[in-house]
Rosetta silent file (secondary structure, phi, psi, omega in degrees, C-alpha in Angstrom):
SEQUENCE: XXXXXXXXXXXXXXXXXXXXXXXXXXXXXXXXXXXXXXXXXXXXXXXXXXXXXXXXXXXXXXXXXXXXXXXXXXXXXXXXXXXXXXXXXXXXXXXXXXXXXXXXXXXXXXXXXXXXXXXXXXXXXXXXXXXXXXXXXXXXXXXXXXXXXXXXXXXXXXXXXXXXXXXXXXXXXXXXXXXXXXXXXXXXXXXXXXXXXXXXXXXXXXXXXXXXXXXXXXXXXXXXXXXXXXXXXXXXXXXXXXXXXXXXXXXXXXXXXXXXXXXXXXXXXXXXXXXXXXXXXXX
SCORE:     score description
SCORE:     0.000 S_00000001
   1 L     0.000  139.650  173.744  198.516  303.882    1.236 S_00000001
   2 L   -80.171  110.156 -123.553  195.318  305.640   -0.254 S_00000001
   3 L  -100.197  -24.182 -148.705  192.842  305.103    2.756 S_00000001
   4 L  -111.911   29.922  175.579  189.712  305.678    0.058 S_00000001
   5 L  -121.729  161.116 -152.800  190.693  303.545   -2.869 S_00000001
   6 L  -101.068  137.076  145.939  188.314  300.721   -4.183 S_00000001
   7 L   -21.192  144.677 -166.593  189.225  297.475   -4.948 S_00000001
   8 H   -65.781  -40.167 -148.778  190.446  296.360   -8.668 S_00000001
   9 H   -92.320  -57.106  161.493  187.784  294.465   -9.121 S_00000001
  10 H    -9.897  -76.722 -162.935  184.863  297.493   -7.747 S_00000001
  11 H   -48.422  -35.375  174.652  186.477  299.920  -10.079 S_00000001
  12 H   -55.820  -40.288 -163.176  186.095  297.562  -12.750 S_00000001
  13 H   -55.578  -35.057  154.479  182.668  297.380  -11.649 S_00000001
  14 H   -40.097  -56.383 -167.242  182.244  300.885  -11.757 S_00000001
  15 H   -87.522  -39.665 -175.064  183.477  301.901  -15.367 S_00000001
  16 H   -87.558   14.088  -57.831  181.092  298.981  -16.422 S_00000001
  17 H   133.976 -101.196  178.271  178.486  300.648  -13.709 S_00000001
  18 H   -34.696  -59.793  174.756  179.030  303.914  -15.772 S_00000001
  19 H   -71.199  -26.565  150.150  178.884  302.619  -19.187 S_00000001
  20 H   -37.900  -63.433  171.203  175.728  300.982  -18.688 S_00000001
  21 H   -26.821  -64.105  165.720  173.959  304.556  -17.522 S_00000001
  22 L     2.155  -61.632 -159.060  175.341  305.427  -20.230 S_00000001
  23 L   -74.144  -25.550  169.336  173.680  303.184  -22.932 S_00000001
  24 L   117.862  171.769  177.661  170.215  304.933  -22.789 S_00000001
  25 L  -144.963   -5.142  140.930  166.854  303.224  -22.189 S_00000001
  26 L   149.168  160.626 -151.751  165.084  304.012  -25.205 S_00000001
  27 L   -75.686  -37.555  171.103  164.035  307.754  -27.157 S_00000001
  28 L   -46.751  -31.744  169.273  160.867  307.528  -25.341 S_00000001
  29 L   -74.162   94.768  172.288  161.952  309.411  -22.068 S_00000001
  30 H   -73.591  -49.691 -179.028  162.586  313.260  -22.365 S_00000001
  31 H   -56.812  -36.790  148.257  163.083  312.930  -18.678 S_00000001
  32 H   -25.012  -70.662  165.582  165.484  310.643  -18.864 S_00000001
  33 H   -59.600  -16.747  138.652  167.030  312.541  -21.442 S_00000001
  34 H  -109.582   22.206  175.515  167.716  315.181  -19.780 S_00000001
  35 H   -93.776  -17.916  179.914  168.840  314.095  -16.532 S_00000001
  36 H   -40.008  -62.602 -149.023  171.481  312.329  -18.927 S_00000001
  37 H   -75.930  -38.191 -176.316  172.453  315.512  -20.033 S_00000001
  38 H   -61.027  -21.581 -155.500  172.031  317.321  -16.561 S_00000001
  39 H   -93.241  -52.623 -154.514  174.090  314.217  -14.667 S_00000001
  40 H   -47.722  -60.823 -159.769  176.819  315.189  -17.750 S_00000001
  41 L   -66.659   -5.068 -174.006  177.007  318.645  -16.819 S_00000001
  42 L    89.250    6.659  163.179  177.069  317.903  -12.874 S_00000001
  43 L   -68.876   82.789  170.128  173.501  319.222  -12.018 S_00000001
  44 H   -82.242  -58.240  173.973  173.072  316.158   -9.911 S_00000001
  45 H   -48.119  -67.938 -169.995  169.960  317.106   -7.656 S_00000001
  46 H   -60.541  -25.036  164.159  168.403  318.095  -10.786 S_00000001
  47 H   -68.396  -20.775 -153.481  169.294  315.290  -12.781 S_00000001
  48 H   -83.082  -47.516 -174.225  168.055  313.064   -9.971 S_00000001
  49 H   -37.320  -56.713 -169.588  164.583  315.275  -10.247 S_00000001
  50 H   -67.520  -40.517 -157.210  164.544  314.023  -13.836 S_00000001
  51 H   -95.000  -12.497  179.152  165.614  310.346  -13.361 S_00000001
  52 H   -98.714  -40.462  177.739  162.551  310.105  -10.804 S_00000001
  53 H   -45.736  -41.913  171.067  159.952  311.645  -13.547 S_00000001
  54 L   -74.502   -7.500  165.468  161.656  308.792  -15.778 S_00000001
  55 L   -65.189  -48.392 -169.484  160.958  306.412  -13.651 S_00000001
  56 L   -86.656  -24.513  178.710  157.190  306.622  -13.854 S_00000001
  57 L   -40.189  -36.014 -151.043  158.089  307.214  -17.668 S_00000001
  58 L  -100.840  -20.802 -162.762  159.538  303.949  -18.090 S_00000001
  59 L    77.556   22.720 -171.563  157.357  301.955  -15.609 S_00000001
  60 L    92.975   15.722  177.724  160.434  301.494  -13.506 S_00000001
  61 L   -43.713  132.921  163.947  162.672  300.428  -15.911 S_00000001
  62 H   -21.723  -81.996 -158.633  165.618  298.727  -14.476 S_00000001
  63 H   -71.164   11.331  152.445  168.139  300.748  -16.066 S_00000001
  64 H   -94.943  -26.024 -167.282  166.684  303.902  -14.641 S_00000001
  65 H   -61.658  -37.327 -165.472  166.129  302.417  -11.427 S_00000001
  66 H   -83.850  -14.927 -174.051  170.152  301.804  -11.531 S_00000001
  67 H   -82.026  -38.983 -163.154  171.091  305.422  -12.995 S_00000001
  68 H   -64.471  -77.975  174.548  168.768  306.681  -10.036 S_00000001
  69 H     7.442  -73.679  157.711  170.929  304.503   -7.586 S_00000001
  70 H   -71.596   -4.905  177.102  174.246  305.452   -8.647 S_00000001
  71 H  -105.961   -4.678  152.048  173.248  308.863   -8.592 S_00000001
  72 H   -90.955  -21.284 -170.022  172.287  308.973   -4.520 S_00000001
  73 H  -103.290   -5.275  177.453  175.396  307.134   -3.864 S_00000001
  74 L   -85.872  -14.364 -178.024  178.050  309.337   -5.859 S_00000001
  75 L  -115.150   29.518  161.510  175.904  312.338   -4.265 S_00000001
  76 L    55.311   28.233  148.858  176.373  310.362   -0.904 S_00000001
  77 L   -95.211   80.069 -140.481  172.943  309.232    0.018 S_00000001
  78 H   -64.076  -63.280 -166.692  173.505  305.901    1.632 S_00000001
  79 H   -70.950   -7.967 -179.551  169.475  305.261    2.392 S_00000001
  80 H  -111.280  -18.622  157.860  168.053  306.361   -1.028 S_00000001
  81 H   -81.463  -71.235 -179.520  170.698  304.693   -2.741 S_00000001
  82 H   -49.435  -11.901  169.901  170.054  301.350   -0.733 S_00000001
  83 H   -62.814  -54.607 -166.309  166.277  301.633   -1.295 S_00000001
  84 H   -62.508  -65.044 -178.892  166.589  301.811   -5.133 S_00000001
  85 L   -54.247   15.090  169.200  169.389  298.586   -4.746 S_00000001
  86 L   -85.449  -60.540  169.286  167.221  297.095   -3.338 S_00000001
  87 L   -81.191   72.515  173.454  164.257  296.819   -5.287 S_00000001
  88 L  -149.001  -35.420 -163.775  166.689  296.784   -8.488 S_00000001
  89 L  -117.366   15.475  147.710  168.664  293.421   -7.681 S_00000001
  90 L   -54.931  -58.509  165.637  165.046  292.016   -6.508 S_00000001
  91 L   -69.973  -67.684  171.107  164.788  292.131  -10.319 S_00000001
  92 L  -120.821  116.740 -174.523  168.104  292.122  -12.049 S_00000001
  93 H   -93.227   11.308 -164.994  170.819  290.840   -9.162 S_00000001
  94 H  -103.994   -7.591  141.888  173.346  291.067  -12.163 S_00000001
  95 H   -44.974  -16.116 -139.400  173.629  294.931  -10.872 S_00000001
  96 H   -68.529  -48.446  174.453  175.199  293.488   -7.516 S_00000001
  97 H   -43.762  -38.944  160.628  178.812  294.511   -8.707 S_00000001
  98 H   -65.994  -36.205  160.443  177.602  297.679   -9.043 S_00000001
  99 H   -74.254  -29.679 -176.404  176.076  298.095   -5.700 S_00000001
 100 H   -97.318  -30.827 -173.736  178.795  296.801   -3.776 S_00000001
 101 H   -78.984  -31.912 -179.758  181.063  299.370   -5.962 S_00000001
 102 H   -71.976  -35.830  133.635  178.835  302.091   -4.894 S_00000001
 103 H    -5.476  -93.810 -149.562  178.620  301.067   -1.348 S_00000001
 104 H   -57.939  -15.801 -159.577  182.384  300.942   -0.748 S_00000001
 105 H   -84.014  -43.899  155.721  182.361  304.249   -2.747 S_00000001
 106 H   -71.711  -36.222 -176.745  180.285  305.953    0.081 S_00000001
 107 H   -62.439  -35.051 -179.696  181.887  304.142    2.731 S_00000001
 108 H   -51.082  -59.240 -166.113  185.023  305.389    1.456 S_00000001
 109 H   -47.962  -44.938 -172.267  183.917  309.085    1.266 S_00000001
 110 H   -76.926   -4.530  172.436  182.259  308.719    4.736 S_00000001
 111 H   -87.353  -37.292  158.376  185.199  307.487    6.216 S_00000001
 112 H   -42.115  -45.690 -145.627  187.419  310.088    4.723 S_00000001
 113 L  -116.038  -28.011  146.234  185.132  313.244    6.365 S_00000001
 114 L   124.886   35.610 -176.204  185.222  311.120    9.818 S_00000001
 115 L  -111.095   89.509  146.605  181.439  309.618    9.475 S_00000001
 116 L  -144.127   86.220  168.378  181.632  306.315   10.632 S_00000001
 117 L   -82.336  -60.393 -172.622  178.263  305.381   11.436 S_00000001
 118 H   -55.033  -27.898 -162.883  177.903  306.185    7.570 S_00000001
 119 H   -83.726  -27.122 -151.202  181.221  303.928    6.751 S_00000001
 120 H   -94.397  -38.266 -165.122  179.726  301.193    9.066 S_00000001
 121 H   -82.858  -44.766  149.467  176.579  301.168    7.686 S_00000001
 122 H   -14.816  -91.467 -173.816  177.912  301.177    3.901 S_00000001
 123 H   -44.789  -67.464 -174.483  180.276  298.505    4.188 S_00000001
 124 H   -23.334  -42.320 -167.672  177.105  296.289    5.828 S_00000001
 125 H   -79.657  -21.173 -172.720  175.281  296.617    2.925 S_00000001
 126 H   -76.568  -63.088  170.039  178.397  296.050    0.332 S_00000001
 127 H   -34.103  -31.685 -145.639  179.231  292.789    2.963 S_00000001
 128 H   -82.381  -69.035 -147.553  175.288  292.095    2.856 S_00000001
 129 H   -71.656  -49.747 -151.395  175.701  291.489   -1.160 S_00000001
 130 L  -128.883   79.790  178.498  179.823  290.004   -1.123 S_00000001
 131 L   -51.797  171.898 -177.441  180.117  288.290    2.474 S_00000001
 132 L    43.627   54.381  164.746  184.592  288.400    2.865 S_00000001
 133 L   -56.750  174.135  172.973  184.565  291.593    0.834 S_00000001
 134 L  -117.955  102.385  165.217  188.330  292.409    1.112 S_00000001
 135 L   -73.937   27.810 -168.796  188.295  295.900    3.027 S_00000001
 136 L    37.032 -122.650  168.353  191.747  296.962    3.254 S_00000001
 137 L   -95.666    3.138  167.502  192.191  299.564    6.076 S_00000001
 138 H   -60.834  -42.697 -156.451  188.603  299.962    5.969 S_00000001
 139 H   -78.507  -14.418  164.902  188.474  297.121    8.332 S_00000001
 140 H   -61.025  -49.264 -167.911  190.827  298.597   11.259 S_00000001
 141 H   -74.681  -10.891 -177.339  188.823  302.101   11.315 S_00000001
 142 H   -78.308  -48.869  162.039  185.474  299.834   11.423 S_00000001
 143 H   -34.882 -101.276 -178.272  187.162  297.522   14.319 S_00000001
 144 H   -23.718  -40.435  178.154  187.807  301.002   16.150 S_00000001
 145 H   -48.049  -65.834 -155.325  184.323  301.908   15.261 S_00000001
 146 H   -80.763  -41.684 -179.357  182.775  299.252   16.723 S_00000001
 147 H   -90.965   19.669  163.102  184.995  298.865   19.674 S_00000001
 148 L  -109.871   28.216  175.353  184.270  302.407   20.905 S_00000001
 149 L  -131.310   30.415  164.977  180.300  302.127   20.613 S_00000001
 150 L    59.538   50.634  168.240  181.046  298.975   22.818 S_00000001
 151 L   -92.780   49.260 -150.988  180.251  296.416   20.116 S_00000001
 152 H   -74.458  -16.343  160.486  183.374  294.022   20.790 S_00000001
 153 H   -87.207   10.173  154.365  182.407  290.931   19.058 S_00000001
 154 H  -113.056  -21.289 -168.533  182.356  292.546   15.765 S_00000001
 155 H   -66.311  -49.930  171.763  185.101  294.745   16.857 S_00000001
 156 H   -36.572  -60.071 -163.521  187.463  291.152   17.246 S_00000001
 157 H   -69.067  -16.154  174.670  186.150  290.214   13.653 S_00000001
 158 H   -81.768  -27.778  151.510  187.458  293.417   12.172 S_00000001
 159 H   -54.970  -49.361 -179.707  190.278  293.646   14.121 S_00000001
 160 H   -72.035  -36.016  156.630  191.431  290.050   12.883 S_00000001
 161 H   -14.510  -71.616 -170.506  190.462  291.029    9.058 S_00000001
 162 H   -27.319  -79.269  174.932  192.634  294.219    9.866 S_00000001
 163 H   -35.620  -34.847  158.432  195.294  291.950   10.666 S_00000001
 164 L  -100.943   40.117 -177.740  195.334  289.757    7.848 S_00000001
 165 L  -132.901  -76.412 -163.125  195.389  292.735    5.339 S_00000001
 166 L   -37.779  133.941  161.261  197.551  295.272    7.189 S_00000001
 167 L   -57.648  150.044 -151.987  200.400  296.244    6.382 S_00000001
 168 H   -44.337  -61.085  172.618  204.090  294.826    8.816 S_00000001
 169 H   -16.415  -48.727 -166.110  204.106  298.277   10.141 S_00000001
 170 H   -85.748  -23.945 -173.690  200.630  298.359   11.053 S_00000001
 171 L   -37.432  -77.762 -161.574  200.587  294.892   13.006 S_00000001
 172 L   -65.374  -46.669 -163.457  201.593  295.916   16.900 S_00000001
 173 H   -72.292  -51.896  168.914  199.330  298.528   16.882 S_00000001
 174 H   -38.837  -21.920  175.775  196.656  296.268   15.873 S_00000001
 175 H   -84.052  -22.294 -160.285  197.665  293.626   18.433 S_00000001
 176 H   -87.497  -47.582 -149.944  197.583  295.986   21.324 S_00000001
 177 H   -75.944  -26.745  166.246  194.133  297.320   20.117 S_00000001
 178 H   -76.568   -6.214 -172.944  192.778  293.738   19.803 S_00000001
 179 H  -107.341  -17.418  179.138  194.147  292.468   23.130 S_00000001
 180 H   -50.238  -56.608 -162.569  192.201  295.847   24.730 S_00000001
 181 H   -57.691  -46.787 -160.603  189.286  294.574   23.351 S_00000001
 182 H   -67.950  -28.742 -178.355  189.442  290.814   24.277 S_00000001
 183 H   -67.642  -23.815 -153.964  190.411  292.203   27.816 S_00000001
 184 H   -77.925  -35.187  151.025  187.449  294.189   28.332 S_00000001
 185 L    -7.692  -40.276 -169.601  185.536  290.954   26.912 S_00000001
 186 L    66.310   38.756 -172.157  186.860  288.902   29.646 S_00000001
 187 L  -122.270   75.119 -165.261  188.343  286.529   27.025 S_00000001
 188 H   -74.394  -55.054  179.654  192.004  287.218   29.127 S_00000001
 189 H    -9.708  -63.792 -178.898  193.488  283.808   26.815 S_00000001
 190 H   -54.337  -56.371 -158.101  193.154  285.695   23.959 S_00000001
 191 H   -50.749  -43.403  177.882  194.065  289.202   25.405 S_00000001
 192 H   -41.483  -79.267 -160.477  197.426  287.264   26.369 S_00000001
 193 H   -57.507  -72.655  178.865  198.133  286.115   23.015 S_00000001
 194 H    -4.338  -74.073 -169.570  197.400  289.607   21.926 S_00000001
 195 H   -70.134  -77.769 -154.453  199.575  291.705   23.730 S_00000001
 196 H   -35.058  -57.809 -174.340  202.568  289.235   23.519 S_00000001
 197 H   -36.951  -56.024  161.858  202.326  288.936   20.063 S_00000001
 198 H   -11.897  -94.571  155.830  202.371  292.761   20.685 S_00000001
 199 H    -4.690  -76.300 -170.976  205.707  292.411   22.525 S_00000001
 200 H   -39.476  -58.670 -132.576  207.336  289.895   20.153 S_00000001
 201 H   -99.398  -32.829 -160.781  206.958  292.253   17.371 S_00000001
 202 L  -138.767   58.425  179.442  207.460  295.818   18.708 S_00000001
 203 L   -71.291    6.076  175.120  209.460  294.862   22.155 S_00000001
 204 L  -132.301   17.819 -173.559  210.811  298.539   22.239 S_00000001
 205 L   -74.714  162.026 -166.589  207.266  299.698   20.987 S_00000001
 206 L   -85.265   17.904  163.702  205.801  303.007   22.649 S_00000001
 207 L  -151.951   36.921  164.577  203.354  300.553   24.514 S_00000001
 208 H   -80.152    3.911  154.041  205.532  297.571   25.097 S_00000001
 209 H   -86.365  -29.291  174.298  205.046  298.516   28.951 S_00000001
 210 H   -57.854  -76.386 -122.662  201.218  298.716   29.053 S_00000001
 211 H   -56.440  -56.498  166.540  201.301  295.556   26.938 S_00000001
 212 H   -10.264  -60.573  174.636  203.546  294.130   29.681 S_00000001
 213 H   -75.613    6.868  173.860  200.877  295.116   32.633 S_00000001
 214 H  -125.576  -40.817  160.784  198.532  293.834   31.272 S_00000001
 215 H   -19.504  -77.230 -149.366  199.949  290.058   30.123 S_00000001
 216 H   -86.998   -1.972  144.968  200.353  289.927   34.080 S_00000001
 217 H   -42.092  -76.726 -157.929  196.849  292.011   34.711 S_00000001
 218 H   -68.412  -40.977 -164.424  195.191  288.705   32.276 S_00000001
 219 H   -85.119  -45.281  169.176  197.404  286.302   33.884 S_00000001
 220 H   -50.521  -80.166  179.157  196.570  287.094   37.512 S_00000001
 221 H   -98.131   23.437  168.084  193.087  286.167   36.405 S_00000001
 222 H   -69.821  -30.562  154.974  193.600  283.772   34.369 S_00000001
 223 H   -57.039  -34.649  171.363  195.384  282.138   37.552 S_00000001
 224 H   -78.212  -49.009 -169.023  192.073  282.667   39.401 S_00000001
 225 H  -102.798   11.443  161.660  189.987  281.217   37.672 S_00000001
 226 H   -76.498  -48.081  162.584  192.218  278.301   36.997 S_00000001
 227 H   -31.435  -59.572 -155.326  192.241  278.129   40.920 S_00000001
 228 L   -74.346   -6.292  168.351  188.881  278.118   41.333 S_00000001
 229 L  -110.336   16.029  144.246  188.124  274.614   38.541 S_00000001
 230 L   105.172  -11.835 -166.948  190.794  273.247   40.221 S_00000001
 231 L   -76.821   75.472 -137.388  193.143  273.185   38.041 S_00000001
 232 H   -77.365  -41.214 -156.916  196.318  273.812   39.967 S_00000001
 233 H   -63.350  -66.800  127.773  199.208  273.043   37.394 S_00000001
 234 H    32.067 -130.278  168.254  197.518  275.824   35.854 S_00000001
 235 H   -44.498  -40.914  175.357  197.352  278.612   38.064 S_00000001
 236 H   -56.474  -32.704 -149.777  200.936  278.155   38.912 S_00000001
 237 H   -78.980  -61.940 -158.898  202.200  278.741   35.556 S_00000001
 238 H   -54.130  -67.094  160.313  199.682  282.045   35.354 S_00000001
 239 H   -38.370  -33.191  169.106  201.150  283.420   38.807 S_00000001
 240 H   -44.981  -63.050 -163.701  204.289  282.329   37.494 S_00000001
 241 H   -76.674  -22.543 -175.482  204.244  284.971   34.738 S_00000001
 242 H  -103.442    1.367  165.702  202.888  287.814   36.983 S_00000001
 243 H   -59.562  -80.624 -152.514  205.953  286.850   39.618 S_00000001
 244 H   -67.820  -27.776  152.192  208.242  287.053   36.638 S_00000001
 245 H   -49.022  -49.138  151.618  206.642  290.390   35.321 S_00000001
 246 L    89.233   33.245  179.620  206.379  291.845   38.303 S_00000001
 247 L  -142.425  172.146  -29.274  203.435  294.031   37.298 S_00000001
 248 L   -67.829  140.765 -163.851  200.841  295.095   38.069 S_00000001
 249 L   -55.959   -4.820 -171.387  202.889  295.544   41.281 S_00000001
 250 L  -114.998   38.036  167.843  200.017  295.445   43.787 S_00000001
 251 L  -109.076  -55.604  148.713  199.138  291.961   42.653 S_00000001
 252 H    17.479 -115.431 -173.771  202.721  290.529   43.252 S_00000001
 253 H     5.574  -72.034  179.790  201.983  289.999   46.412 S_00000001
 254 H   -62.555  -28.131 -161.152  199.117  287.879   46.065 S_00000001
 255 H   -63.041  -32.749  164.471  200.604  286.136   43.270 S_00000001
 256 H   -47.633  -42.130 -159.150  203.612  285.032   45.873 S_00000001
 257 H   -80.401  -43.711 -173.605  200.712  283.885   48.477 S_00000001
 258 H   -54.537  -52.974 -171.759  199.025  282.197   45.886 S_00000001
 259 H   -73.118  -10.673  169.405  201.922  280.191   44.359 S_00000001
 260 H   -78.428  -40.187 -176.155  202.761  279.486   48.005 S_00000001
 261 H   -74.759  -54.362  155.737  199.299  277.834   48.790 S_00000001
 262 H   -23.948  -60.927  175.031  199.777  275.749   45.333 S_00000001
 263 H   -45.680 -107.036 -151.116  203.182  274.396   46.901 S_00000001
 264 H   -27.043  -47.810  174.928  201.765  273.233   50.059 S_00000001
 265 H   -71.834  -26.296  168.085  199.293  271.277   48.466 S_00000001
 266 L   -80.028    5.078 -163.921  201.610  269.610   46.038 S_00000001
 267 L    23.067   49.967  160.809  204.077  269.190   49.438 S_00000001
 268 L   -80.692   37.306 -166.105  206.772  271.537   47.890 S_00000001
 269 H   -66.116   -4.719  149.034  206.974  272.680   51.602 S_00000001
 270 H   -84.675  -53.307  169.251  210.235  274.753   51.111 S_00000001
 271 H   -72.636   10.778  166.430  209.199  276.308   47.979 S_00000001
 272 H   -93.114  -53.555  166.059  206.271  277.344   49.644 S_00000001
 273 H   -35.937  -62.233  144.636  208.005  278.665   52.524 S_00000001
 274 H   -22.467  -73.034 -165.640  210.113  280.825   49.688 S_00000001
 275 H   -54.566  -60.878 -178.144  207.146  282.143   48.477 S_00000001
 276 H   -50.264  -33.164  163.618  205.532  282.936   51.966 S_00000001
 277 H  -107.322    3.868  144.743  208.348  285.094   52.413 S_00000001
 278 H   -21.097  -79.051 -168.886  208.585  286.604   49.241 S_00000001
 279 H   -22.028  -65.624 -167.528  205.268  287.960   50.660 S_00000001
 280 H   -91.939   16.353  151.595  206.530  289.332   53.888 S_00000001
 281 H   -67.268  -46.301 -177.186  209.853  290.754   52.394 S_00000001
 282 L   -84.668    8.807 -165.885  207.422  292.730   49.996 S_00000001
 283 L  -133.192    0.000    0.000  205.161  293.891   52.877 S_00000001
């Protein structure tokens, strides 16, 4: 899949984006008129030179404000393109399609060359204008983004985006990388769901053993803190799972004392006794 291509409905937005520049703003502008001609030939900084002279030409006309616009973000100037959309759909908001194509058009670029602070900040502003934009695989490298500059409650929403976009292929890795997240979060429920799902799908995968340690890493304290509200039926089941895992191995142990201590209080006093020597068998 082609990590940089725009949405159907962008592109439209674009060639209709384009044809607008296009149409001219009236005979009066020489500046204008020749950043037209300068933007044709690919003189962009100098057409832009021109398209700012035409500005004051025009009084601001809109439809230079939008030629200046699209002409910082195809020559990838995220903040001088968002000034001008800014004050442009203060005034005509029937540009927005156009702003949101030019957004994704820098995020794309900036994602491609491996900037993304610039990709992050992009999409915000295209999301700003079209809340649910649909980002393809933008939304996994933003997810990644986010969950190495420790932002993890944006990282979860892009990871689950990811996930309902990505292609079958792409799924387990997304599950592992979303159950990472949830662990460091201290949301272990989730992380749980995560990784299994993990499991389910890629149960020979080249990190179905991590996922494995860490289901009974999450479960261990998921078991704890079940303990500790009291909630006994609970904890067993959670100890249960890092018994039957047997990872990570130097929790075993407790999880045997623990599921023994559970018994006793329910007056399972044999299967507690079992347990108790689970313990000292392993020790």
């Amino acid at each position: 899949m082609n990590d940089n291509r725009i949405p159907g409905s962008m592109a439209r937005a674009g060639v209709l984006l384009v044809a607008a520049l296009l149409a001219g703003c009236g005979p009066e502008s020489t500046s204008l008129v020749r950043g037209d001609q300068l933007w044709a030939d690919s003189a962009y900084d100098r057409a832009i030179a021109e398209y700012r002279l035409a500005l004051r030409e025009t009084d601001n006309d809109e439809r230079v404000v939008a030629r200046l616009a699209h002409a910082y973000a195809v020559t990838g100037q995220f903040d001088q393109a968002h000034r001008y959309y800014e004050e442009l759909l203060k005034r005509a908001p029937e540009y927005t399609d156009q702003a949101v194509y030019d957004y994704m058009l820098i995020a794309a670029r900036s994602r491609a060359r491996g900037d993304r602070f610039g990709m992050a900040n992009a999409v915000d502003a295209a999301s700003e204008l079209r809340p649910g934009l649909p980002l393809g695989e933008t939304s996994a490298a933003l997810a990644r983004y986010y969950a190495q500059t420790g932002d993890a409650e944006r990282a979860v929403d892009f990871f689950e985006r990811a996930l309902a976009e990505a292609p079958a292929d792409s799924i387990p890795a997304l599950l592992f990388e979303l159950g990472s997240v949830q662990e460091s979060r201290g949301n272990c429920a989730e992380a749980i769901a995560a990784f299994n799902a993990y499991r389910t799908r890629a149960p020979r995968g080249p990190r179905a053993d991590e996922a494995r340690w860490h289901v009974g890493n999450c479960s261990f304290e998921v078991g704890r803190d079940a303990l500790a509200e009291n909630r006994h039926a609970d904890a067993l089941r959670a100890f249960d799972t890092v018994i039957r895992l047997g990872v990570p191995q130097n929790l075993v142990d407790q999880a045997w004392f623990e599921r023994g201590e559970l018994l006793l209080r329910q007056g399972r006093r044999d299967e507690a006794l079992e347990a108790y020597y689970r313990v000292l068998e392993r020790n």
